[in-house]
C-alpha positions as protocol buffer text, in pm:
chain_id: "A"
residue {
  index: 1
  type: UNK
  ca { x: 3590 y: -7626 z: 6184 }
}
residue {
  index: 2
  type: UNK
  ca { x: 3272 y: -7559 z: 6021 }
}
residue {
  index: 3
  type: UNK
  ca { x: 3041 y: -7737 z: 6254 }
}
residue {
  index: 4
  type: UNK
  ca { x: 3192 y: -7560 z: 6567 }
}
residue {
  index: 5
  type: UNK
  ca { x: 3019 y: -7425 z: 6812 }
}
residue {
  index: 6
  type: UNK
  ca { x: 3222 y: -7170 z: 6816 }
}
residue {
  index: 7
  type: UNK
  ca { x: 3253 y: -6829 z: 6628 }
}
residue {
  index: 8
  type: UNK
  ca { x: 3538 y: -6854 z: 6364 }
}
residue {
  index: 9
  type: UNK
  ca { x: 3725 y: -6543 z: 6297 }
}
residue {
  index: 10
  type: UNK
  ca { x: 3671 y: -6605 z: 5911 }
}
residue {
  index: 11
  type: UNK
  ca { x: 3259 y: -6573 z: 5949 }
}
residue {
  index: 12
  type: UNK
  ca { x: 3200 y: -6374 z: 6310 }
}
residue {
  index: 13
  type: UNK
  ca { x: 3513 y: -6180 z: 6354 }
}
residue {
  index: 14
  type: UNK
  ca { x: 3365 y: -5963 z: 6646 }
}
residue {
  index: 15
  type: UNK
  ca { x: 3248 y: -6291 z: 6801 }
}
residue {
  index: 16
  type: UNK
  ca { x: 3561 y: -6440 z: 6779 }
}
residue {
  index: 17
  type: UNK
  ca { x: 3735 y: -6180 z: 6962 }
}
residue {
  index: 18
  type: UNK
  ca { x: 3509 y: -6207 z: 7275 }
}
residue {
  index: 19
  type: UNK
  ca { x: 3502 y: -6581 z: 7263 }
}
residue {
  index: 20
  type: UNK
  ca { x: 3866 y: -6604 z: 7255 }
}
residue {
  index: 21
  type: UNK
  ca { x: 3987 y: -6346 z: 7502 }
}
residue {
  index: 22
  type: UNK
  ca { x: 3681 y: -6455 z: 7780 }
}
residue {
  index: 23
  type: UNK
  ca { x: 3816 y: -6819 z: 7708 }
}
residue {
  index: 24
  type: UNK
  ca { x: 4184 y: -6766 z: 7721 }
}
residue {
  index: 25
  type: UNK
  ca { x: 4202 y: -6496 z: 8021 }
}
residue {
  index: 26
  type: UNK
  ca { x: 3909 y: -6655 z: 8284 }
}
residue {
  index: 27
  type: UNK
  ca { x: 3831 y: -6991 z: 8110 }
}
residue {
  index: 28
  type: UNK
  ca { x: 3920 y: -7330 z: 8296 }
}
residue {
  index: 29
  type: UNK
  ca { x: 3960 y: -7544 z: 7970 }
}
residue {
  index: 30
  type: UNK
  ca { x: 4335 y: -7636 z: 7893 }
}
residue {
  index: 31
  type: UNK
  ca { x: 4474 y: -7281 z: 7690 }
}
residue {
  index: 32
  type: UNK
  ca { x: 4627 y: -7536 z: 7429 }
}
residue {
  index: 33
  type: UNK
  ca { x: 4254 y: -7652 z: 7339 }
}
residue {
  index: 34
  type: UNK
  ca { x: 4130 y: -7308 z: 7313 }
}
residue {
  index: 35
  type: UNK
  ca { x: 4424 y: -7185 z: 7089 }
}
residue {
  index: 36
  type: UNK
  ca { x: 4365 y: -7509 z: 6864 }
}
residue {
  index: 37
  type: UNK
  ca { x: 3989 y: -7391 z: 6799 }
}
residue {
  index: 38
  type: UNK
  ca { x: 4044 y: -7048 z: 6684 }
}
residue {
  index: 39
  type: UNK
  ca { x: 4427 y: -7052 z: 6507 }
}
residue {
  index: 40
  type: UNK
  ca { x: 4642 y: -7267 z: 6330 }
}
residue {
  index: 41
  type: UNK
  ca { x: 4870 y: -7487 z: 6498 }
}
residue {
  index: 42
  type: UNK
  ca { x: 5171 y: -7239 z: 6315 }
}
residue {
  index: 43
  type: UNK
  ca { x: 4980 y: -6952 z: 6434 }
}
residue {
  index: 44
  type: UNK
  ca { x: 5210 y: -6608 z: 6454 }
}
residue {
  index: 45
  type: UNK
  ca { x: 5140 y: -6362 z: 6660 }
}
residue {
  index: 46
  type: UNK
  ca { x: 5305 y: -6028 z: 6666 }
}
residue {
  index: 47
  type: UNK
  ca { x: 5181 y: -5788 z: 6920 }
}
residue {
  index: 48
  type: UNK
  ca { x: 5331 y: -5474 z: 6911 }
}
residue {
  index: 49
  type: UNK
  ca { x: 5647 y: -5611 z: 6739 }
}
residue {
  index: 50
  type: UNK
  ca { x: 5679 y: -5895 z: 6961 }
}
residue {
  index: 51
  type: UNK
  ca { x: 5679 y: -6240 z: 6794 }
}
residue {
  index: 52
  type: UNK
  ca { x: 5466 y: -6492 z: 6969 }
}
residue {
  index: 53
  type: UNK
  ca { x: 5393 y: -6837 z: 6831 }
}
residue {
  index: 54
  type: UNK
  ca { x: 5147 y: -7138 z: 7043 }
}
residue {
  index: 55
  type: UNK
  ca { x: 5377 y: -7220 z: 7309 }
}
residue {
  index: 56
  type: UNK
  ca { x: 5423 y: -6842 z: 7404 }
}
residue {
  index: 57
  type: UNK
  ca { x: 5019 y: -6778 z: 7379 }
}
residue {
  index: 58
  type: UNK
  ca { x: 4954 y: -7082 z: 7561 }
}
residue {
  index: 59
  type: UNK
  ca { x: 5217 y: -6967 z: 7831 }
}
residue {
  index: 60
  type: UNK
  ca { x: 5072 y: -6568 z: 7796 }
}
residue {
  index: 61
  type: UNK
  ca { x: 4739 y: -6739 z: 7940 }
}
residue {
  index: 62
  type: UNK
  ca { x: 4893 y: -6848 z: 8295 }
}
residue {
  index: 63
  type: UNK
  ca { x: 4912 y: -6486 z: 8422 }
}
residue {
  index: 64
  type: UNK
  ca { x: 4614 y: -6322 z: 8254 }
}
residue {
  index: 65
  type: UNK
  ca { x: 4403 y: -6610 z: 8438 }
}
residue {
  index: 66
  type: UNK
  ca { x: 4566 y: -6584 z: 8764 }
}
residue {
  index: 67
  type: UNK
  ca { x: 4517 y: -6179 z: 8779 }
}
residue {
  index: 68
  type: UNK
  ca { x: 4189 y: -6137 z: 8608 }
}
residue {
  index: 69
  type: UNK
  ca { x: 3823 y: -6147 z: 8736 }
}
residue {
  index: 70
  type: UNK
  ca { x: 3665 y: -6000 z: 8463 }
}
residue {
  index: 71
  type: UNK
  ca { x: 3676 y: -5950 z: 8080 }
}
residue {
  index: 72
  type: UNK
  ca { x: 3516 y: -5732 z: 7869 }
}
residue {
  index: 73
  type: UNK
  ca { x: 3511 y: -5662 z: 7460 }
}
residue {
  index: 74
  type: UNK
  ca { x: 3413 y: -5370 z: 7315 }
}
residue {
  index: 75
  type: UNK
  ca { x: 3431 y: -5400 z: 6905 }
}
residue {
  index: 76
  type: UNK
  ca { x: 3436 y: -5094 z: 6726 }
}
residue {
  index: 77
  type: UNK
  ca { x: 3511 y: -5242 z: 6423 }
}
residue {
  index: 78
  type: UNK
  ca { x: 3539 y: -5541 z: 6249 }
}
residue {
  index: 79
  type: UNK
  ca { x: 3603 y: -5626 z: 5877 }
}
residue {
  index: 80
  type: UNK
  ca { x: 3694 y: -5993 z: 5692 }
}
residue {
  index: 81
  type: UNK
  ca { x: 3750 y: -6007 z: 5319 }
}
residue {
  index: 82
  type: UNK
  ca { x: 3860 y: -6307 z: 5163 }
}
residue {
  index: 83
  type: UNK
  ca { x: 4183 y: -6405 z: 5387 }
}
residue {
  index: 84
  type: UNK
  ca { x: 4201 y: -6116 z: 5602 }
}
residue {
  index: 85
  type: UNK
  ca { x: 4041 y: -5940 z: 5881 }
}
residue {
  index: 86
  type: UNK
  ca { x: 4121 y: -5615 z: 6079 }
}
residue {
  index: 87
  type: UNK
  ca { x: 3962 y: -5518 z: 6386 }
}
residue {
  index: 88
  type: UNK
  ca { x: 3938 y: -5225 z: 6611 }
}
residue {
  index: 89
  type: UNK
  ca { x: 3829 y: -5319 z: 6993 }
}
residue {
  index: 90
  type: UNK
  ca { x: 3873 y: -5239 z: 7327 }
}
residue {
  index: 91
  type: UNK
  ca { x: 3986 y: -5446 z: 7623 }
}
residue {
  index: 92
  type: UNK
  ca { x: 3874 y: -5382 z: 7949 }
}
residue {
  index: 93
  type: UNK
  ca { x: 4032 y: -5621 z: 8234 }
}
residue {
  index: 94
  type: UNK
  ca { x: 3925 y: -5601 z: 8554 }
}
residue {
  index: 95
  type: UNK
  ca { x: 4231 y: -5732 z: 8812 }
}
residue {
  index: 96
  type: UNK
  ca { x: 4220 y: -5973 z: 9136 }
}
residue {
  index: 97
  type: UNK
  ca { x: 4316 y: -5639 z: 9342 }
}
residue {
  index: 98
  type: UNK
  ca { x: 4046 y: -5454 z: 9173 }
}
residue {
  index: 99
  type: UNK
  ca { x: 4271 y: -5240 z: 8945 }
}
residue {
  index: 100
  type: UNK
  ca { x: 4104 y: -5214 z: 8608 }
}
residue {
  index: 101
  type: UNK
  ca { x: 4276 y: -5168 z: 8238 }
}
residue {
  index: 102
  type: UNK
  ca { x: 4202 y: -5059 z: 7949 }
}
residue {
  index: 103
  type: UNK
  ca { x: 4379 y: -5125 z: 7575 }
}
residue {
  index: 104
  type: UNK
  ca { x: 4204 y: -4983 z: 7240 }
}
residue {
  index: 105
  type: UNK
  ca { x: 4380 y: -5256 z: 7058 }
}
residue {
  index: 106
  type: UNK
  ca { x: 4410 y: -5304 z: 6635 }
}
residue {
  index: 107
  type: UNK
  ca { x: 4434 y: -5642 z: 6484 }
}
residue {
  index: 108
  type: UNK
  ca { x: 4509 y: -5712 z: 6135 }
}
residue {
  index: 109
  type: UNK
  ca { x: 4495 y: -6100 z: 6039 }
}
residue {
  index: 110
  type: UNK
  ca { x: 4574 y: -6377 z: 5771 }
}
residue {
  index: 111
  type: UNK
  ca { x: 4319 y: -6661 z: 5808 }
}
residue {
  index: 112
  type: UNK
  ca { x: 4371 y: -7061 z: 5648 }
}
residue {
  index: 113
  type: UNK
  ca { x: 4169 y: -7219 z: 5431 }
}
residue {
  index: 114
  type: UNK
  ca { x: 3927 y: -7352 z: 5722 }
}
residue {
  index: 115
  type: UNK
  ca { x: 3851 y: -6994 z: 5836 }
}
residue {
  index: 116
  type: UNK
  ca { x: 4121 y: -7043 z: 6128 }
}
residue {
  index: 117
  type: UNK
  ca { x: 4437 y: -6757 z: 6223 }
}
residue {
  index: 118
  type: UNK
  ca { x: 4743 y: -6788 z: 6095 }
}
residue {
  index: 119
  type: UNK
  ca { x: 4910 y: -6477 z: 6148 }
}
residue {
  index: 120
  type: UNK
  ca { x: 4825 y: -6185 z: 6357 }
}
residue {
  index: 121
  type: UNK
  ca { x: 5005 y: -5788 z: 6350 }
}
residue {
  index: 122
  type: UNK
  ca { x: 4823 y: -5616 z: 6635 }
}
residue {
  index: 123
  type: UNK
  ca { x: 4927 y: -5337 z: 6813 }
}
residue {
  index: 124
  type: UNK
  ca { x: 4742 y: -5171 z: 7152 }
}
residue {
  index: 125
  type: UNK
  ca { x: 4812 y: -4916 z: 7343 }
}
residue {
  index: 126
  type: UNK
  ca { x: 4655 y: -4832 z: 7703 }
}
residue {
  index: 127
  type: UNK
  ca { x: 4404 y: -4624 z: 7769 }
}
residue {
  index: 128
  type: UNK
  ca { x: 4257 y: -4431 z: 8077 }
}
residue {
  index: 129
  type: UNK
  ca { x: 4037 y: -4644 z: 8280 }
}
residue {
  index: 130
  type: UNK
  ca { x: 3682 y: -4634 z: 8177 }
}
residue {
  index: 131
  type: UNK
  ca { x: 3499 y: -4654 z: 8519 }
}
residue {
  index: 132
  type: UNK
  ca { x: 3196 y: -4386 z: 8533 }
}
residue {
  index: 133
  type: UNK
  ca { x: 3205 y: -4322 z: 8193 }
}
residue {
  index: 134
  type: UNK
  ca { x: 2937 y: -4515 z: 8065 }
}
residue {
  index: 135
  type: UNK
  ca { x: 3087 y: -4908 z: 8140 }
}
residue {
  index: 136
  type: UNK
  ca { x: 3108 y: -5130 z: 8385 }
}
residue {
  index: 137
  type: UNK
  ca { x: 3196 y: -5506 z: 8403 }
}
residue {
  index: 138
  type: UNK
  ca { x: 3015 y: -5768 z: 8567 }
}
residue {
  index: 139
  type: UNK
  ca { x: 3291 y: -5993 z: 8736 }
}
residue {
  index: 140
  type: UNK
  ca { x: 3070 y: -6309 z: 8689 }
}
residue {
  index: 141
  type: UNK
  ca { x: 2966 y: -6277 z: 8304 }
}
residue {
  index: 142
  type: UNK
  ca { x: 3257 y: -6043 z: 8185 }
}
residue {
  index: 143
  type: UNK
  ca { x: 2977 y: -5884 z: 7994 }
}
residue {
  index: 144
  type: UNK
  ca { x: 2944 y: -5517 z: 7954 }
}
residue {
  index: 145
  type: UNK
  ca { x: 2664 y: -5313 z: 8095 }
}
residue {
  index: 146
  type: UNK
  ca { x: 2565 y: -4922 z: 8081 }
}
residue {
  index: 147
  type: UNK
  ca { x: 2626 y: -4773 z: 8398 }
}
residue {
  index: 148
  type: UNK
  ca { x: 2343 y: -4588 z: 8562 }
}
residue {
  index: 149
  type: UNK
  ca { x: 2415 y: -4202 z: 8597 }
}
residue {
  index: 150
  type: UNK
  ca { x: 2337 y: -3984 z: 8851 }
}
């Protein structure tokens, strides 16, 4: 996994989490593939107590792909020492019908030996929608911009 292409959670934590959630939620490649790169094929995931291991993330992908249009990260923080990492983000989803979400999420994470996840505790919890308060999202990137104030 060293000579990916890719952002490993061991050395670019924060570039990990936009890779993988722009990848899994509006990506085309096969959701297995894009688990495979970033977590071990034992991976557990518990998000906000519920247990979810590759066949359930794989699944989990079907929906967010069918409903989203856009995807946006916002890291707050983002820490890896030795086997673990932690990270504070925000999620902002922007929907087919033009709702839009927002989760402050919290990860905390056990990585393998080749820099891979293992096991995930994260926990989220929604906030209000972010629209004219400084964001917006770009439907065709998923990128963040400032919003222009008037």
């Amino acid at each position: 996994m060293s000579d990916s292409p890719w952002p490993t959670p061991a050395k670019e934590l924060a570039g990990y989490l936009r890779s993988y959630i722009q990848q899994m939620g509006l990506g085309s490649e096969d959701p297995g593939v894009v688990i495979d790169r970033y977590h071990t094929p034992d991976i557990e995931w518990y998000n906000d107590g519920t247990r979810l291991d590759r066949d359930r993330l794989v699944a989990h992908a079907r929906p967010a792909r069918k409903n989203a249009i856009a995807l946006d990260v916002e890291v707050h923080d983002a820490l890896v020492a030795g086997d673990r990492v932690a990270a504070r983000y925000t999620l902002h989803s922007t929907m087919r019908k033009g709702r839009r979400l927002s989760n402050e999420m919290y990860l905390f994470g056990e990585l393998a030996p080749d820099g891979r996840l293992r096991r995930v505790h994260s926990t989220s919890r929604d906030i209000p929608d972010q629209a004219g308060q400084g964001w917006s999202t770009d439907a065709t990137q998923g990128q963040s911009t400032e919003a222009t104030k008037g």
